[in-house]
N, C-alpha and C positions, 0 to 999 in steps of 0.2 A: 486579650482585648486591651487598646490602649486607653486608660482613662483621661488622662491631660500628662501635657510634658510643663516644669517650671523650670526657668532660664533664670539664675541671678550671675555675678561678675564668677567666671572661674568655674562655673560648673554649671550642670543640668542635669535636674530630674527625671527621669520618664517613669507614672506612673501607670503599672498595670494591674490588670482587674482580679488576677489569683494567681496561685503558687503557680498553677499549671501556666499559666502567662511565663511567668518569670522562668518557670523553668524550659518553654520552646524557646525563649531568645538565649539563653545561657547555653542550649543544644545549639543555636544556627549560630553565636556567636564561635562556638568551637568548630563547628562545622568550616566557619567560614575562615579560621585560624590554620587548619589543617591546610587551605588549597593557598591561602596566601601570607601567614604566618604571624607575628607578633599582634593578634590581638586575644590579651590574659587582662584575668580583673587584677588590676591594683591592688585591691583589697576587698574583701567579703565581709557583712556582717549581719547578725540578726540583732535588729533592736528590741526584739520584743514584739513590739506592733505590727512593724514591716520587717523582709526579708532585702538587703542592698546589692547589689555587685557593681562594684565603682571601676570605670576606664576611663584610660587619659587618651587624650585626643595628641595630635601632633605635638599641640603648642600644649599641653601636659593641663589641659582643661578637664574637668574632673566633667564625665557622664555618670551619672546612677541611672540603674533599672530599679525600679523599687515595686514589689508585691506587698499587698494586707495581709499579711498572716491571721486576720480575722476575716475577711473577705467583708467587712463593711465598720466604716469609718466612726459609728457611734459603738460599736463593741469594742475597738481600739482606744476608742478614747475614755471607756472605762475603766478595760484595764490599766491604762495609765495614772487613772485614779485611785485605783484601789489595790492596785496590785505590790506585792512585796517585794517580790523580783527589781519589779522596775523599779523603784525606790534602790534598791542597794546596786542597782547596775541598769543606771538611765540611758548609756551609749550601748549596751550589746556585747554578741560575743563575736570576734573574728571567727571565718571557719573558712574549708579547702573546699572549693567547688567543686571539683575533683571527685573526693571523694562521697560529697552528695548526690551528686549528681548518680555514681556510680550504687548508692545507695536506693536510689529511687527506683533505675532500671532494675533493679534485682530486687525492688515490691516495696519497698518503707514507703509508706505513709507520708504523705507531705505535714499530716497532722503534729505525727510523730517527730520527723526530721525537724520541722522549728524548734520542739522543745526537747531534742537533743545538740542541735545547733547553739541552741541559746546556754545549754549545760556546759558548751565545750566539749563536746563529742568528735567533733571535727576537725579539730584546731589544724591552722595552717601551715604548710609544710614547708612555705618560703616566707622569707623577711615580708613584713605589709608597709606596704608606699601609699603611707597618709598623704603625701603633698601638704604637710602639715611645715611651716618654716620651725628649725629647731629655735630655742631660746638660749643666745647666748651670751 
């Protein structure tokens, strides 16, 4: 379910309603890479709160898909409060779509997967393309 998408300069949003959300677009996104090729996430991450998978568009405009890994917006904002994790690690962990994805079909827990995600359980197996300008 789509909840709202948010457009600022350089990227967009789209938020969806649950894991299982995020996880049919990151299936039809591979789906649809298979029959016409170069579309892989830039980069993957679990913030904690939410689960991201960022694509650039042509002009290398950043897309997120972004899932609640609490499936509601005042139990995220909670843990944001209170939580210790997110204090010592407020951006997240990168991880390989890939390999969750393949974790999911053969039974894990989306429960489970965010907070092995967020442990670094999945870490990514290719360089991650922040689109971030280096500082030099």
């Amino acid at each position: 379910m789509l909840l709202r998408t948010i457009t600022i300069p350089a990227s967009t949003t789209v938020l969806l309603g649950t894991d299982e959300d995020l996880a049919r677009a990151a299936e039809y996104t591979r789906r649809v890479q298979e029959v016409v090729g170069g579309i892989e996430p830039e980069f993957c991450l679990n913030h904690g709160v939410a689960t991201s998978l960022y694509y650039a568009d042509p002009d290398q405009n950043l897309v997120e898909l972004q899932g609640d890994n609490f499936g509601n917006w005042d139990a995220s904002a909670e843990w944001m409060r209170k939580s210790e994790d997110f204090r010592q690690n407020p951006v997240g962990a990168f991880f390989d779509p890939d390999h969750v994805l393949a974790a999911h079909k053969a039974g894990a827990a989306f429960e489970q997967l965010q907070k092995d995600t967020y442990a670094g359980k999945y870490p990514p197996t290719k360089p991650q393309n922040e689109h971030v300008p280096s500082r030099r």
